[in-house]
KEFI-605168 format. One line per 3 residues: number of its first residue (from 1); their letters; for each residue x, y, z of C-alpha. Coordinates in steps of 0.1 Angstrom, whole numbers, plus 5000, padded with zeros to 4 digits. Last residue first. Example, Ala and Ser with C-alpha at 12.3 -4.5 7.8 and 13.67 -1.06 7.14 Angstrom:
# KEFI-605168
2) sa) 5137/4989/5071 | 5123/4955/5078
//
This chain:
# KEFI-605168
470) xxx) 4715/5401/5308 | 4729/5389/5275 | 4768/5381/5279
467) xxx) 4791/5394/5247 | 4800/5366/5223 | 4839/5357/5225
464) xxx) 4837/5320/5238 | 4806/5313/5210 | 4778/5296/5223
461) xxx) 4767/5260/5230 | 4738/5249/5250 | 4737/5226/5278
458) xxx) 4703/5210/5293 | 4709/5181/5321 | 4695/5150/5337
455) xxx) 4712/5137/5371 | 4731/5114/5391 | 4749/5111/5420
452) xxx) 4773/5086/5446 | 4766/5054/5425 | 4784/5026/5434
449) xxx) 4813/5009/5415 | 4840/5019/5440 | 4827/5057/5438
446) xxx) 4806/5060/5408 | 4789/5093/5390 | 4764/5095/5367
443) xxx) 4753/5116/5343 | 4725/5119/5313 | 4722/5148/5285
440) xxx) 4707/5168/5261 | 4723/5192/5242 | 4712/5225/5224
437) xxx) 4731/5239/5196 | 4716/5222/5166 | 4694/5195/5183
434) xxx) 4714/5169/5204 | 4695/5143/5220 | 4704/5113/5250
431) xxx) 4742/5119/5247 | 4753/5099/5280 | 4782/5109/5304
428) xxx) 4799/5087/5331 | 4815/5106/5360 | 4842/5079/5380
425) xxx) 4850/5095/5413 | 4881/5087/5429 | 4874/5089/5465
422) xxx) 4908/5096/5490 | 4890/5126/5501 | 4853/5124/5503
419) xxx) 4825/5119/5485 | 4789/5116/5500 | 4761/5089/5492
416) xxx) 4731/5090/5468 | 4728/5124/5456 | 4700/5129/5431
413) xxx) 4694/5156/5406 | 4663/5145/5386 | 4664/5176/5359
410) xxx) 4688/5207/5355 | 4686/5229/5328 | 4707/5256/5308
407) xxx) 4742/5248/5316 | 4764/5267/5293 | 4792/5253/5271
404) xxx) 4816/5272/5258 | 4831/5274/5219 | 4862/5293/5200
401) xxx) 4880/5264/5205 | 4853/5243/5190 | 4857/5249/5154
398) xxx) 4834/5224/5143 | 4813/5204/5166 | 4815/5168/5181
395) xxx) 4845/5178/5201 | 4827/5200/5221 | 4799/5180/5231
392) xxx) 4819/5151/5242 | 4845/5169/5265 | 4823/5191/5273
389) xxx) 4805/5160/5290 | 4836/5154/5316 | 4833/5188/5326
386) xxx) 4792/5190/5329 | 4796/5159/5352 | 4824/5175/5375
383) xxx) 4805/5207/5377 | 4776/5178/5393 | 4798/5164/5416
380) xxx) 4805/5202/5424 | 4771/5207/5430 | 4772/5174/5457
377) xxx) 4802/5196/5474 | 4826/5171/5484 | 4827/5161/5519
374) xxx) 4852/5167/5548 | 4840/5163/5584 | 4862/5184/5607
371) xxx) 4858/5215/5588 | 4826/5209/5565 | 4827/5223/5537
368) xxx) 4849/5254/5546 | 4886/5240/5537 | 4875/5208/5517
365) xxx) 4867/5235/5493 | 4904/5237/5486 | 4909/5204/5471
362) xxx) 4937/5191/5494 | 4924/5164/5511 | 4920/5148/5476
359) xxx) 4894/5136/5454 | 4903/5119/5422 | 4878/5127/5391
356) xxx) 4881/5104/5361 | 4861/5106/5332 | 4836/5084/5314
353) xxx) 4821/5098/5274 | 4793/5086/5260 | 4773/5091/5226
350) xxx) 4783/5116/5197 | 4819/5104/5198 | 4828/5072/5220
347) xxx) 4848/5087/5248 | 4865/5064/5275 | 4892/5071/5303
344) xxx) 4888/5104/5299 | 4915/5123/5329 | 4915/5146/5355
341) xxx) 4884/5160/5355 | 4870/5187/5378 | 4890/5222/5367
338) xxx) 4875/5247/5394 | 4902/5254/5413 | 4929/5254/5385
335) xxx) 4918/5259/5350 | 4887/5258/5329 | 4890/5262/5293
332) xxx) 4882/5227/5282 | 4902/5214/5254 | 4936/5219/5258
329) xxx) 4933/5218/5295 | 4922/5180/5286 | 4952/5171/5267
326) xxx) 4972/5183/5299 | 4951/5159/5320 | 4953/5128/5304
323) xxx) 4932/5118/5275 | 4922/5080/5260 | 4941/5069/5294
320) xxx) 4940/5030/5301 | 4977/5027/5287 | 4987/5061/5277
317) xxx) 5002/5076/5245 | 5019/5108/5250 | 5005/5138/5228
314) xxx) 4968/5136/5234 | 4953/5165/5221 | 4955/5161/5181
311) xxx) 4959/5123/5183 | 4931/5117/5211 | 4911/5140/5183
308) xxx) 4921/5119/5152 | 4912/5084/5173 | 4873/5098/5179
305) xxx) 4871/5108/5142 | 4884/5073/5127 | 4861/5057/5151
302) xxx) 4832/5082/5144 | 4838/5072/5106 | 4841/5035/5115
299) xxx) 4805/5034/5130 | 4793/5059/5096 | 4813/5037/5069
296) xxx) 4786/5003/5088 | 4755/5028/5087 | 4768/5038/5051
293) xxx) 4772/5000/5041 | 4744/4985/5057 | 4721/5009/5037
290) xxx) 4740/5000/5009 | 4739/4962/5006 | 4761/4937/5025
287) xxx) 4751/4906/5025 | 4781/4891/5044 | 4811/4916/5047
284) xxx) 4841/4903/5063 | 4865/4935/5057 | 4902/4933/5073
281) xxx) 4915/4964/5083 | 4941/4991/5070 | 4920/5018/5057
278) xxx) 4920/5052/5036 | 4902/5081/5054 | 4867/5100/5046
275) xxx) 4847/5068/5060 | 4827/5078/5031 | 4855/5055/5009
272) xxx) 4838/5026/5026 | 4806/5030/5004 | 4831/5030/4974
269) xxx) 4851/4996/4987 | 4813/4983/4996 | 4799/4987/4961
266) xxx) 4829/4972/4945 | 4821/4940/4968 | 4790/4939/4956
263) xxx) 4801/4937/4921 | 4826/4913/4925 | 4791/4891/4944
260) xxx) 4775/4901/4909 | 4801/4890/4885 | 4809/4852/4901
257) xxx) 4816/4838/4867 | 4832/4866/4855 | 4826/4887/4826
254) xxx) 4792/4877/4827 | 4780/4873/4787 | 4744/4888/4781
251) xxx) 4719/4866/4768 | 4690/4890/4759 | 4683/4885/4804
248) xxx) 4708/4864/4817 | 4699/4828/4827 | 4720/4815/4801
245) xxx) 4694/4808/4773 | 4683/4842/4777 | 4650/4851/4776
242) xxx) 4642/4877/4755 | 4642/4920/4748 | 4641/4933/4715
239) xxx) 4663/4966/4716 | 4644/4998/4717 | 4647/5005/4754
236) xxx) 4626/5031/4768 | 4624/5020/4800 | 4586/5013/4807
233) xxx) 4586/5004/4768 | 4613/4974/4776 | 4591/4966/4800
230) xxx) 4561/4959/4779 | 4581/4943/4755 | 4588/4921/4781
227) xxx) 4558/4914/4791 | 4548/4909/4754 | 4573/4886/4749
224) xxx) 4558/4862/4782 | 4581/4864/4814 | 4594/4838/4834
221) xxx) 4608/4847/4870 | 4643/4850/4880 | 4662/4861/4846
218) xxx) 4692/4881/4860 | 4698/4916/4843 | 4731/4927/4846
215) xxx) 4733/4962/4842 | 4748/4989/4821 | 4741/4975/4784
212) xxx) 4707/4958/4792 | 4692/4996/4796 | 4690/5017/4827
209) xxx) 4686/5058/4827 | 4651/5055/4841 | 4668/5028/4865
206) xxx) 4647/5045/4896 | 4615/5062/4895 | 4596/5039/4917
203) xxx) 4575/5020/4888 | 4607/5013/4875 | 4624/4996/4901
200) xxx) 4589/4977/4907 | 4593/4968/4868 | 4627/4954/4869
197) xxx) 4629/4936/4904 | 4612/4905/4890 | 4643/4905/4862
194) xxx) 4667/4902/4891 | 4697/4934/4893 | 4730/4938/4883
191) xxx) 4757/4962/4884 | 4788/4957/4862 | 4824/4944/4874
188) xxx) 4850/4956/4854 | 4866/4971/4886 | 4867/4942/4907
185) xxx) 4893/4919/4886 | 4917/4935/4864 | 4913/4972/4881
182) xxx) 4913/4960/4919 | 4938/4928/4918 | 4973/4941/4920
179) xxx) 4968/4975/4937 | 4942/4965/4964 | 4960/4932/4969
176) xxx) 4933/4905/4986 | 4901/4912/4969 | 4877/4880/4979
173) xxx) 4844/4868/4964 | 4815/4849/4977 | 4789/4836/4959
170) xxx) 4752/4820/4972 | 4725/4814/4950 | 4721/4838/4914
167) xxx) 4687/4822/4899 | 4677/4801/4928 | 4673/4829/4950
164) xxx) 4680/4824/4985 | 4697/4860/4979 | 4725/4846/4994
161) xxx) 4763/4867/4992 | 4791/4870/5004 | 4817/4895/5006
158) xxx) 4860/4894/5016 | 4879/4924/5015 | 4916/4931/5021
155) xxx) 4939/4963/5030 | 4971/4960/5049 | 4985/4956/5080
152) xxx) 4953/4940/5096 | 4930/4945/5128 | 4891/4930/5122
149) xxx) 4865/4952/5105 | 4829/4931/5104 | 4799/4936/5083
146) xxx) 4770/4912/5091 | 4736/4914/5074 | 4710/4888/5086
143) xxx) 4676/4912/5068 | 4664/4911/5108 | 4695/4907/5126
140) xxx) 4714/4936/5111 | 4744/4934/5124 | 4780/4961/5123
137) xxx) 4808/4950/5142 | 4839/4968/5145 | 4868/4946/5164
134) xxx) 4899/4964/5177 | 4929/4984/5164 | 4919/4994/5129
131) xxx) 4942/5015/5111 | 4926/5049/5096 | 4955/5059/5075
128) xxx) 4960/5090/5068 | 4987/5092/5039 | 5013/5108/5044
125) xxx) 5018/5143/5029 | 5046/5153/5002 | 5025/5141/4972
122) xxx) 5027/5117/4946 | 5017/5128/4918 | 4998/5103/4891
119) xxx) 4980/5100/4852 | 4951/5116/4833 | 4944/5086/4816
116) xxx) 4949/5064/4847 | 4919/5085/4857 | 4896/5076/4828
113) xxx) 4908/5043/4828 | 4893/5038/4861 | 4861/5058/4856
110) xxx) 4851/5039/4829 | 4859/5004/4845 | 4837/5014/4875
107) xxx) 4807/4990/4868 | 4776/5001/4850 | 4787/5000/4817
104) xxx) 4790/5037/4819 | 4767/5051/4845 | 4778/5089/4838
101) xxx) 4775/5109/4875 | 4746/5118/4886 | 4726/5155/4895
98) xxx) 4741/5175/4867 | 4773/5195/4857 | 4795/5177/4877
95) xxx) 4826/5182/4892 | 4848/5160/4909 | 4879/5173/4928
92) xxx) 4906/5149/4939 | 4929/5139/4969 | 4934/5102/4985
89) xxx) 4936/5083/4953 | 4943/5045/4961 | 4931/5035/4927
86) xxx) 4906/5012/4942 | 4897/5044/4966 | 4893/5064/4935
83) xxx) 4876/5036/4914 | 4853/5028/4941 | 4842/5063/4947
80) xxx) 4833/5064/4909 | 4809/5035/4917 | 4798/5047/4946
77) xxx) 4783/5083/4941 | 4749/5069/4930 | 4728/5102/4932
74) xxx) 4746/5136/4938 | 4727/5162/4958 | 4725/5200/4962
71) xxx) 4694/5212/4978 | 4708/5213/5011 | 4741/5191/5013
68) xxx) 4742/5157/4996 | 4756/5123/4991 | 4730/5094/4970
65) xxx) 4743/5062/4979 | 4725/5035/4954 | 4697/5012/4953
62) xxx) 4674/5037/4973 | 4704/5050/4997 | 4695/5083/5005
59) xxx) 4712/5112/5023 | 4748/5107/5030 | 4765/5139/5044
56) xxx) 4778/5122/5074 | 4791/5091/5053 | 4816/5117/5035
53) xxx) 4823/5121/5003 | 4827/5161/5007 | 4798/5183/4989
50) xxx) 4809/5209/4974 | 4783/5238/4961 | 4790/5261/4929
47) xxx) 4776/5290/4940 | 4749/5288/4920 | 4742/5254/4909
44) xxx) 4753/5240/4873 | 4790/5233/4891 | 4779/5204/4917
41) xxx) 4811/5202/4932 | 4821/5164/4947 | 4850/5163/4974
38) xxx) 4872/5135/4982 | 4899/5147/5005 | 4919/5179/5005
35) xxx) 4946/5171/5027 | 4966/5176/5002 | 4961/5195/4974
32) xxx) 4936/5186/4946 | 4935/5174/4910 | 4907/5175/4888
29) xxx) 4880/5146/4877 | 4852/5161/4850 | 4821/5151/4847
26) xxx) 4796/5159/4824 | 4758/5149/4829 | 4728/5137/4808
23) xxx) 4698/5127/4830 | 4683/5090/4834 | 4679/5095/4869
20) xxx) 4686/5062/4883 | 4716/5052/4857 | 4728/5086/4847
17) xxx) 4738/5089/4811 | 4771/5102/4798 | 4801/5126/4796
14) xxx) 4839/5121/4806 | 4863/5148/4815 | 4901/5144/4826
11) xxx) 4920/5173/4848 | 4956/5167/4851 | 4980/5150/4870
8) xxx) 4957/5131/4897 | 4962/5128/4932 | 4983/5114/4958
5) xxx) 4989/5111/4997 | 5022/5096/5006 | 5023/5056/5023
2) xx) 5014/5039/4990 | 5000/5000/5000
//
């Protein structure tokens, strides 16, 4: 695998059909600096809006992933996201000119020789490699999808599939060397779909750009000549349509025996590319489809973004610690006597965070409250909470150093037992909503695994430098 970043030489264009949309669009792929990422422009809109390839700004996935921001969307971004990632191209600009990219032949072969076309730099930057350190499961017990990302030194991807449909069965597939197998073997690889799906597909708007020479069309069900004809009028297609002989609809060659299950697997490598980072992992994928693709790139994403922060603050690497103190007064602004964490011990982005509080003789409240008989504040307690969940809500929003956090509401406050010195409190922190600004929230604190306080609480975020409303 390349350890610098790269991107293309020089801009390439290519013009064609959408497959879901059936509009007419130009696309042209254009080199970016580093660090850039994957970003699509949409170029006919005013303003000329980007829309990064990222699983956060994924916003349909009706037989393909559809990215977008406001009003401007791109449908069925995966198959040119394939050939990027396939190509291990960390940088690039894709414009459009319309709402979906050309379908091609409906695999990613297009796209790939259009960038080898336009050719290679290696840039000065390393690559950022998301490298997977534990287990990520994704399951879907209900439609028995399992996605799995187990620790590797490299890149490889393993799918299955079962459609318990006589007509394709069960196939599995394997990509093992991203740069020796990806354009011979995966990349070719055309999208498919059954013959009984045809006419629902149509009915919902989709394939309006599809035709027997960008898809696979597996013959599940039998079908009269005039049915087909009738289908073939749904989609505009003038060629004769018939059964073919080889279970493909008009007896279309595979280009491989085990095309579709390829195909799937080139779905997943794009779908992965909205982690926003290149990987080194193990993928076990079986039945994947795109919905439990994005929800699977949306779980690593958080990973990737929840390791990038400990790397930004956390300077010293420490068993047990995911941030010590001194990556913490990076973060927070309070400082010394009011600063009530002393370390995160677990964050999981967007959802929990558990900090560490110990309690010494020498806090200076200890002072007044109570002389002789020492015990912690039970508001402080609840400081301590708030601390340890800026920690979470801060880092989930852009620009955060130029952030606070205000308490707004207080709900359920219980105090179960005091604190006193020699106590190491253990604050636990739940997301329970987050709308815009405003954050809803859940805290508990343990003292030798038994809960000491608890409460429900409002924050809102405002800017550091805005001016105090009385």
């Amino acid at each position: 695998m390349l350890e610098q970043q790269r991107t293309i030489s020089k801009p390439v264009t290519m013009s064609g059909t959408g497959l879901h949309t059936g509009t007419e669009c130009t696309m042209t792929f254009k080199p970016a600096p580093e660090n850039y990422g994957i970003r699509f422009v949409r170029v006919d809109l005013g303003g000329k809006p980007e829309i990064p390839a990222t699983a956060d700004n994924v916003v349909d996935i009706s037989r393909g992933t559809t990215i977008g921001i406001g009003d401007a969307k791109i449908y069925t971004v995966e198959h040119v996201l394939a050939a990027i990632v396939g190509l291990q191209i960390d940088n690039i600009i894709i414009e459009l000119d319309g709402i979906e990219p050309p379908i091609g032949d409906g695999s990613s072969i297009q796209y790939v020789e259009a960038l080898n076309s336009a050719g290679f730099v290696q840039q000065n930057e390393p690559k950022d490699y998301l490298i997977i350190d534990e287990t990520v499961i994704y399951h879907d017990e209900n439609k028995q999808i399992d996605i799995v990302a187990l620790p590797l030194d490299s890149y490889r991807v393993t799918v299955m599939v079962d459609y318990q449909n006589p007509a394709l069965g069960s196939q599995h597939t394997g990509l093992f060397d991203l740069e020796k197998e990806f354009v011979s073997e995966f990349a070719p690889a055309r999208t498919f779909c059954f013959l009984s799906e045809v006419e629902e597909l149509a009915d919902q708007g989709l394939i309006k750009g599809g035709d027997i020479d960008n898809a696979v069309v597996i013959v599940d069900r039998k079908a009269t000549p005039s049915e087909l004809a009738a289908i073939g009028n749904k989609l505009g297609i003038e060629e004769t349509l018939a059964i073919g002989e080889n279970g493909i609809l008009n007896n279309k060659e595979l280009r491989f025996r085990n095309e579709p299950v390829r195909h799937k697997l080139l779905d997943l490598l794009g779908d992965l590319a909205l982690i926003g980072a290149p990987l080194k992992a193990q993928i076990l994928a079986a039945r994947p489809g795109h919905r439990a693709n994005v929800e699977f790139a949306k779980q690593i994403r958080k990973l990737y973004q929840q390791k990038k922060l400990v790397k930004k603050f956390q300077f010293v690497k420490k068993e047990g610690v995911v941030l010590d103190i001194n990556a913490i007064q990076r973060i927070l602004p309070h400082r010394y006597p009011f600063l009530m964490v002393d370390k995160i011990i677990q964050l999981e982005l967007e959802k929990k965070v558990v900090g560490v509080k110990s309690v010494s003789i020498n806090e200076p409240f200890f002072v007044g409250h109570f002389p002789g008989q020492p015990i912690m504040p039970g508001v402080l307690i609840i400081e301590a909470m708030a601390q340890t969940s800026g920690i979470l809500i801060l880092n989930s929003l852009p620009d955060f150093e130029k952030k606070l956090v205000y308490f707004m509401q207080m709900n359920n406050v219980k105090f179960r037992k005091p604190v006193v010195p020699g106590d190491q409190l253990y604050l636990e922190v739940e997301l329970v909503t987050k709308r815009s600004k405003v954050f809803m929230m859940k805290g508990k604190a343990y003292v030798n695994d038994k809960l000491v306080a608890e409460a429900e609480f409002m924050a809102g975020v405002v800017d550091r430098d805005a001016e105090l409303q009385s």
